[in-house]
C-alpha positions in Angstrom: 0.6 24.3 -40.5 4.3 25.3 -40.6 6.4 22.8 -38.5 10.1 23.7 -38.0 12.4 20.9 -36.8 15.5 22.7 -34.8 18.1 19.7 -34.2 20.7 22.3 -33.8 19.6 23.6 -30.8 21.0 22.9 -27.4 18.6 21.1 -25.4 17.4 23.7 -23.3 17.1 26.6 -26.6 14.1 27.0 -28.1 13.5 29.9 -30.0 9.8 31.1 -27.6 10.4 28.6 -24.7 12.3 28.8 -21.4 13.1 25.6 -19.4 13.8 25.3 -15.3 16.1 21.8 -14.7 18.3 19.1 -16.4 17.2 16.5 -18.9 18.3 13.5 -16.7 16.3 10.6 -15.8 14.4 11.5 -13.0 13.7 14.8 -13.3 11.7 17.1 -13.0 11.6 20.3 -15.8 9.4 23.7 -15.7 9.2 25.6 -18.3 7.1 28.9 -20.4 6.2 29.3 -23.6 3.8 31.9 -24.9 0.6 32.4 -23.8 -2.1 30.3 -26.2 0.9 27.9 -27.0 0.1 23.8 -27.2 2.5 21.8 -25.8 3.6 18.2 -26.3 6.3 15.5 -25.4 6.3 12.3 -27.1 2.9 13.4 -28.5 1.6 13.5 -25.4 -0.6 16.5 -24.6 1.1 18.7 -21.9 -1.3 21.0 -19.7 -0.3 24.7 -19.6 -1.4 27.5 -17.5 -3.1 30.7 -19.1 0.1 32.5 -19.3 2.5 29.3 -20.6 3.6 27.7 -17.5 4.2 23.9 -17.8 6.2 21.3 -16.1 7.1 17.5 -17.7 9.2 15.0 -16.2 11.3 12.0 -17.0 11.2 9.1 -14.6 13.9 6.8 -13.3 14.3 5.0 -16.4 13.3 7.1 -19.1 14.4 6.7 -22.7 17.2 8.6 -23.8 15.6 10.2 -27.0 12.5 12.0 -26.5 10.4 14.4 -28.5 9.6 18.0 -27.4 6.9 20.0 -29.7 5.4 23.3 -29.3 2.4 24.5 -31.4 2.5 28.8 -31.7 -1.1 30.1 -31.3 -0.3 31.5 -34.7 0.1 27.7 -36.1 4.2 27.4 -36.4 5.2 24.6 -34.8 8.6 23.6 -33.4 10.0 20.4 -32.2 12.9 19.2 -30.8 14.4 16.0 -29.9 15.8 15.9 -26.4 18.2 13.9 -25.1 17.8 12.7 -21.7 20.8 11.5 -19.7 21.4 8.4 -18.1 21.8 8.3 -14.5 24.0 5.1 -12.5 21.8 3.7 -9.3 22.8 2.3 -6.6 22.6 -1.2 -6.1 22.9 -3.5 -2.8 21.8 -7.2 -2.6 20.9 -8.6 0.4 20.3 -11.7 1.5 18.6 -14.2 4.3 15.0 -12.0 4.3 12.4 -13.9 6.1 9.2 -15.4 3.9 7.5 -13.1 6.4 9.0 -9.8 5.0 9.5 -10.8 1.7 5.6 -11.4 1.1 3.3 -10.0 3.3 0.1 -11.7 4.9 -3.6 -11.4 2.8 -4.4 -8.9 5.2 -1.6 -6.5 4.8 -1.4 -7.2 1.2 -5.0 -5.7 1.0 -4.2 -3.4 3.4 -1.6 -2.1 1.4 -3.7 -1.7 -2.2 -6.3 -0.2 -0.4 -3.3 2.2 0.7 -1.9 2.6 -3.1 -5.6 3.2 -4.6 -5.6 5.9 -2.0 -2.6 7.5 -3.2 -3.2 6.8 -6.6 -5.8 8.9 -7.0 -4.5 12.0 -4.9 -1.7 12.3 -7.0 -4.0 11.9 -10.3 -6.1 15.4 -9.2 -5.6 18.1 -11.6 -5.8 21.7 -9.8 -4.5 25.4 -11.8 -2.4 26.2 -9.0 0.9 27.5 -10.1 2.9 26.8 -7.1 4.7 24.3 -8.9 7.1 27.0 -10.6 8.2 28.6 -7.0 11.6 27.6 -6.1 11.2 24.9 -3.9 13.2 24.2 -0.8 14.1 21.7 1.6 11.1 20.3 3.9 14.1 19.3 6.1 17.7 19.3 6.1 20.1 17.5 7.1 21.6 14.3 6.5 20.7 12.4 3.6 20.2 8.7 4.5 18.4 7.5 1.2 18.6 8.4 -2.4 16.0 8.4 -5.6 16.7 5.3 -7.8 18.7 3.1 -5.4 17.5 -0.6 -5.2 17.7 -3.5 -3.6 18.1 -7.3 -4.9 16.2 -9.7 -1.7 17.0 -13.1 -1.9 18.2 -13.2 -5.9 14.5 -11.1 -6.5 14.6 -6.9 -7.3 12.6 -5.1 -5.1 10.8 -1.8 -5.8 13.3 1.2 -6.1 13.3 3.7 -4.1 11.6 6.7 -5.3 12.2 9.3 -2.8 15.2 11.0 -1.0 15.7 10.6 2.6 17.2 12.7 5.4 18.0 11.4 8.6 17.1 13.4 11.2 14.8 12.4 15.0 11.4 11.5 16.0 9.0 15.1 16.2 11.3 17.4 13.9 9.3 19.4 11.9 8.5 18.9 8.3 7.7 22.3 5.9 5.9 23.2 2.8 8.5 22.8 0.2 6.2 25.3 -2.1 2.9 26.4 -1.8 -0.1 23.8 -2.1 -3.3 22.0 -1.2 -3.5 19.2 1.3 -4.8 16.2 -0.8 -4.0 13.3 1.6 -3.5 13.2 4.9 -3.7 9.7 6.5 -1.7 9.3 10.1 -1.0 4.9 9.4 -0.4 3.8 6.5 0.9 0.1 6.0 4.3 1.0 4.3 4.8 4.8 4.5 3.0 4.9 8.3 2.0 9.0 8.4 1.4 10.2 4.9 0.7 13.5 3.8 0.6 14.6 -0.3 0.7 18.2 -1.1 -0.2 19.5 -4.6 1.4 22.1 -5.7 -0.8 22.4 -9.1 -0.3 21.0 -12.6 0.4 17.7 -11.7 3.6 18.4 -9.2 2.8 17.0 -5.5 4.8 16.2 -2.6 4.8 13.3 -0.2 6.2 13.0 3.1 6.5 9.8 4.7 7.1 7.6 7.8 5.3 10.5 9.8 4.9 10.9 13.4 2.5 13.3 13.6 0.3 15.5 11.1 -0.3 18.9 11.7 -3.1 19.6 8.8 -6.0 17.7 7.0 -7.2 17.3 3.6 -8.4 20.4 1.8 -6.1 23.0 4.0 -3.6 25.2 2.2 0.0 25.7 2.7 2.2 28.0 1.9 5.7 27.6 1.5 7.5 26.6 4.7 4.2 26.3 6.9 4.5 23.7 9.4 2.7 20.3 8.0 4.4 17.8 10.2 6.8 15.8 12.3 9.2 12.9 11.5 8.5 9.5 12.6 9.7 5.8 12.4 6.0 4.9 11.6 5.5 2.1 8.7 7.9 0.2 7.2 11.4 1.2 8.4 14.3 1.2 11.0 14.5 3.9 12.0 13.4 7.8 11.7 13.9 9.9 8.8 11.9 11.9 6.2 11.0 10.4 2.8 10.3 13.4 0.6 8.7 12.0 -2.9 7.8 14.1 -5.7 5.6 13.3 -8.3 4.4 14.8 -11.6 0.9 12.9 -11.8 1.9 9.5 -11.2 5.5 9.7 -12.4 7.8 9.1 -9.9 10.6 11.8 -10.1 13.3 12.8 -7.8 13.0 15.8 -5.4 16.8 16.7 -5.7 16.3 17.8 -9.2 14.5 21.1 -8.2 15.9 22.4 -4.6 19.9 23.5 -3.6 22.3 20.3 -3.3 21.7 19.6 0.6 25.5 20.8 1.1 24.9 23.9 -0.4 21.8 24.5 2.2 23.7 23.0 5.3 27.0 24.8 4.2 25.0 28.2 4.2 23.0 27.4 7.5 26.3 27.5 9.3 27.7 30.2 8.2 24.5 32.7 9.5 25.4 30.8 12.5 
């Protein structure tokens, strides 16, 4: 087997491939390579469509060197180290949090991993829908409230970052199909995210949409992109209403601002069809 090592490339150049995104922490990166071809990061089989569509991702704290490989279907392969960039979060502390909030009771605690299981394994299905390399757009816009990464220190103790972007907007405004998909969880209370609904979009890529006040569609329906799949709510664990839009490749947690228009960009040209 011929293996060529390109460390003069930039890191989106490869010689047969084509790559969608940035390589940042936190993102998420399609790409194509030529039908038949194996791919791999970090050794790491990557599945590929027939025709050499893939996506990979990097999460919120991913290493800054990582390896990209291709294997030809005529036996050349490439590989190429990447270099992921380093994103700041931000960081609040806050202080005086009741026992009460900081650890829930038995019975929400198991409330909640039945919850996670739940989740767990609609974002581990595997489907060969190719929706995942449409151009996604914005569920909802407006403003954004909440950003991927950002976490907060309770009482000197970290909590859980957030791992979604939120937008601000009220109780019963509709929520779209970012891209086209498959309904793989639809659950109307759910202990932290209240109504939940996951969307696969094929390959690994799904969407969630939190804090729901209503849910349109049930599991196994299809949507295509911008169909109606539900309203905003102040249900679960929050102050007040707004949309959390996660994005996931498997169970990597990635940030949904890494494949749609900056918000501004969408808002800006909103008003000016006005």
């Amino acid at each position: 087997m011929l293996v060529v090592s390109f460390c003069g490339l930039t890191a989106n150049s490869f010689a047969a491939v084509t790559f969608q995104g940035q390589f940042e922490q936190g993102a998420l990166v399609r790409g194509a390579v030529p039908a038949g071809s194996k791919v791999l990061l970090n050794d790491q089989a990557v599945k590929v469509t027939p025709d050499g569509q893939f996506a990979i991702g990097f999460d919120r704290d991913a290493k800054k060197d990582q390896v990209f490989k291709v294997i030809y279907p005529d036996g050349l392969t490439e590989i190429k180290p990447l270099k992921i960039a380093v994103r700041d979060y931000k960081i609040d502390r806050v202080t005086g949090i009741s026992q009460k909030i900081m650890k829930p009771d038995p019975v929400a605690q198991a409330r909640a991993a039945k919850d996670a299981k739940q989740t767990r394994a609609a974002r581990d299905l595997f489907s060969q829908q190719d929706a995942f390399m449409q151009s996604f757009i914005w569920p909802v816009t407006g403003r954004i409230s909440g950003v991927y990464g950002s976490q907060r220190i309770y009482n000197d103790v970290p909590g859980n970052p957030h791992f979604g972007v939120d937008v601000a907007r009220p109780t019963g405004t509709v929520v779209v199909a970012p891209a086209d998909g498959v309904i793989t969880l639809a659950e109307p209370d759910m202990f932290y995210s209240g109504g939940t609904v996951i969307i696969d979009h094929g390959y690994g890529v799904s969407s969630t949409f939190l804090h729901l006040s209503k849910l349109y569609l049930k599991v196994g329906d299809k949507v295509a992109q911008g169909d109606k799949v539900a309203e905003i709510g102040a249900t679960g664990r929050v102050t007040g209403p707004h949309l959390d839009w996660r994005l996931n490749w498997f169970q990597m947690r990635l940030d949904p601002v890494s494949i749609v228009p900056s918000m501004a960009t969408v808002l800006a040209a909103q008003k000016s069809t006005k």
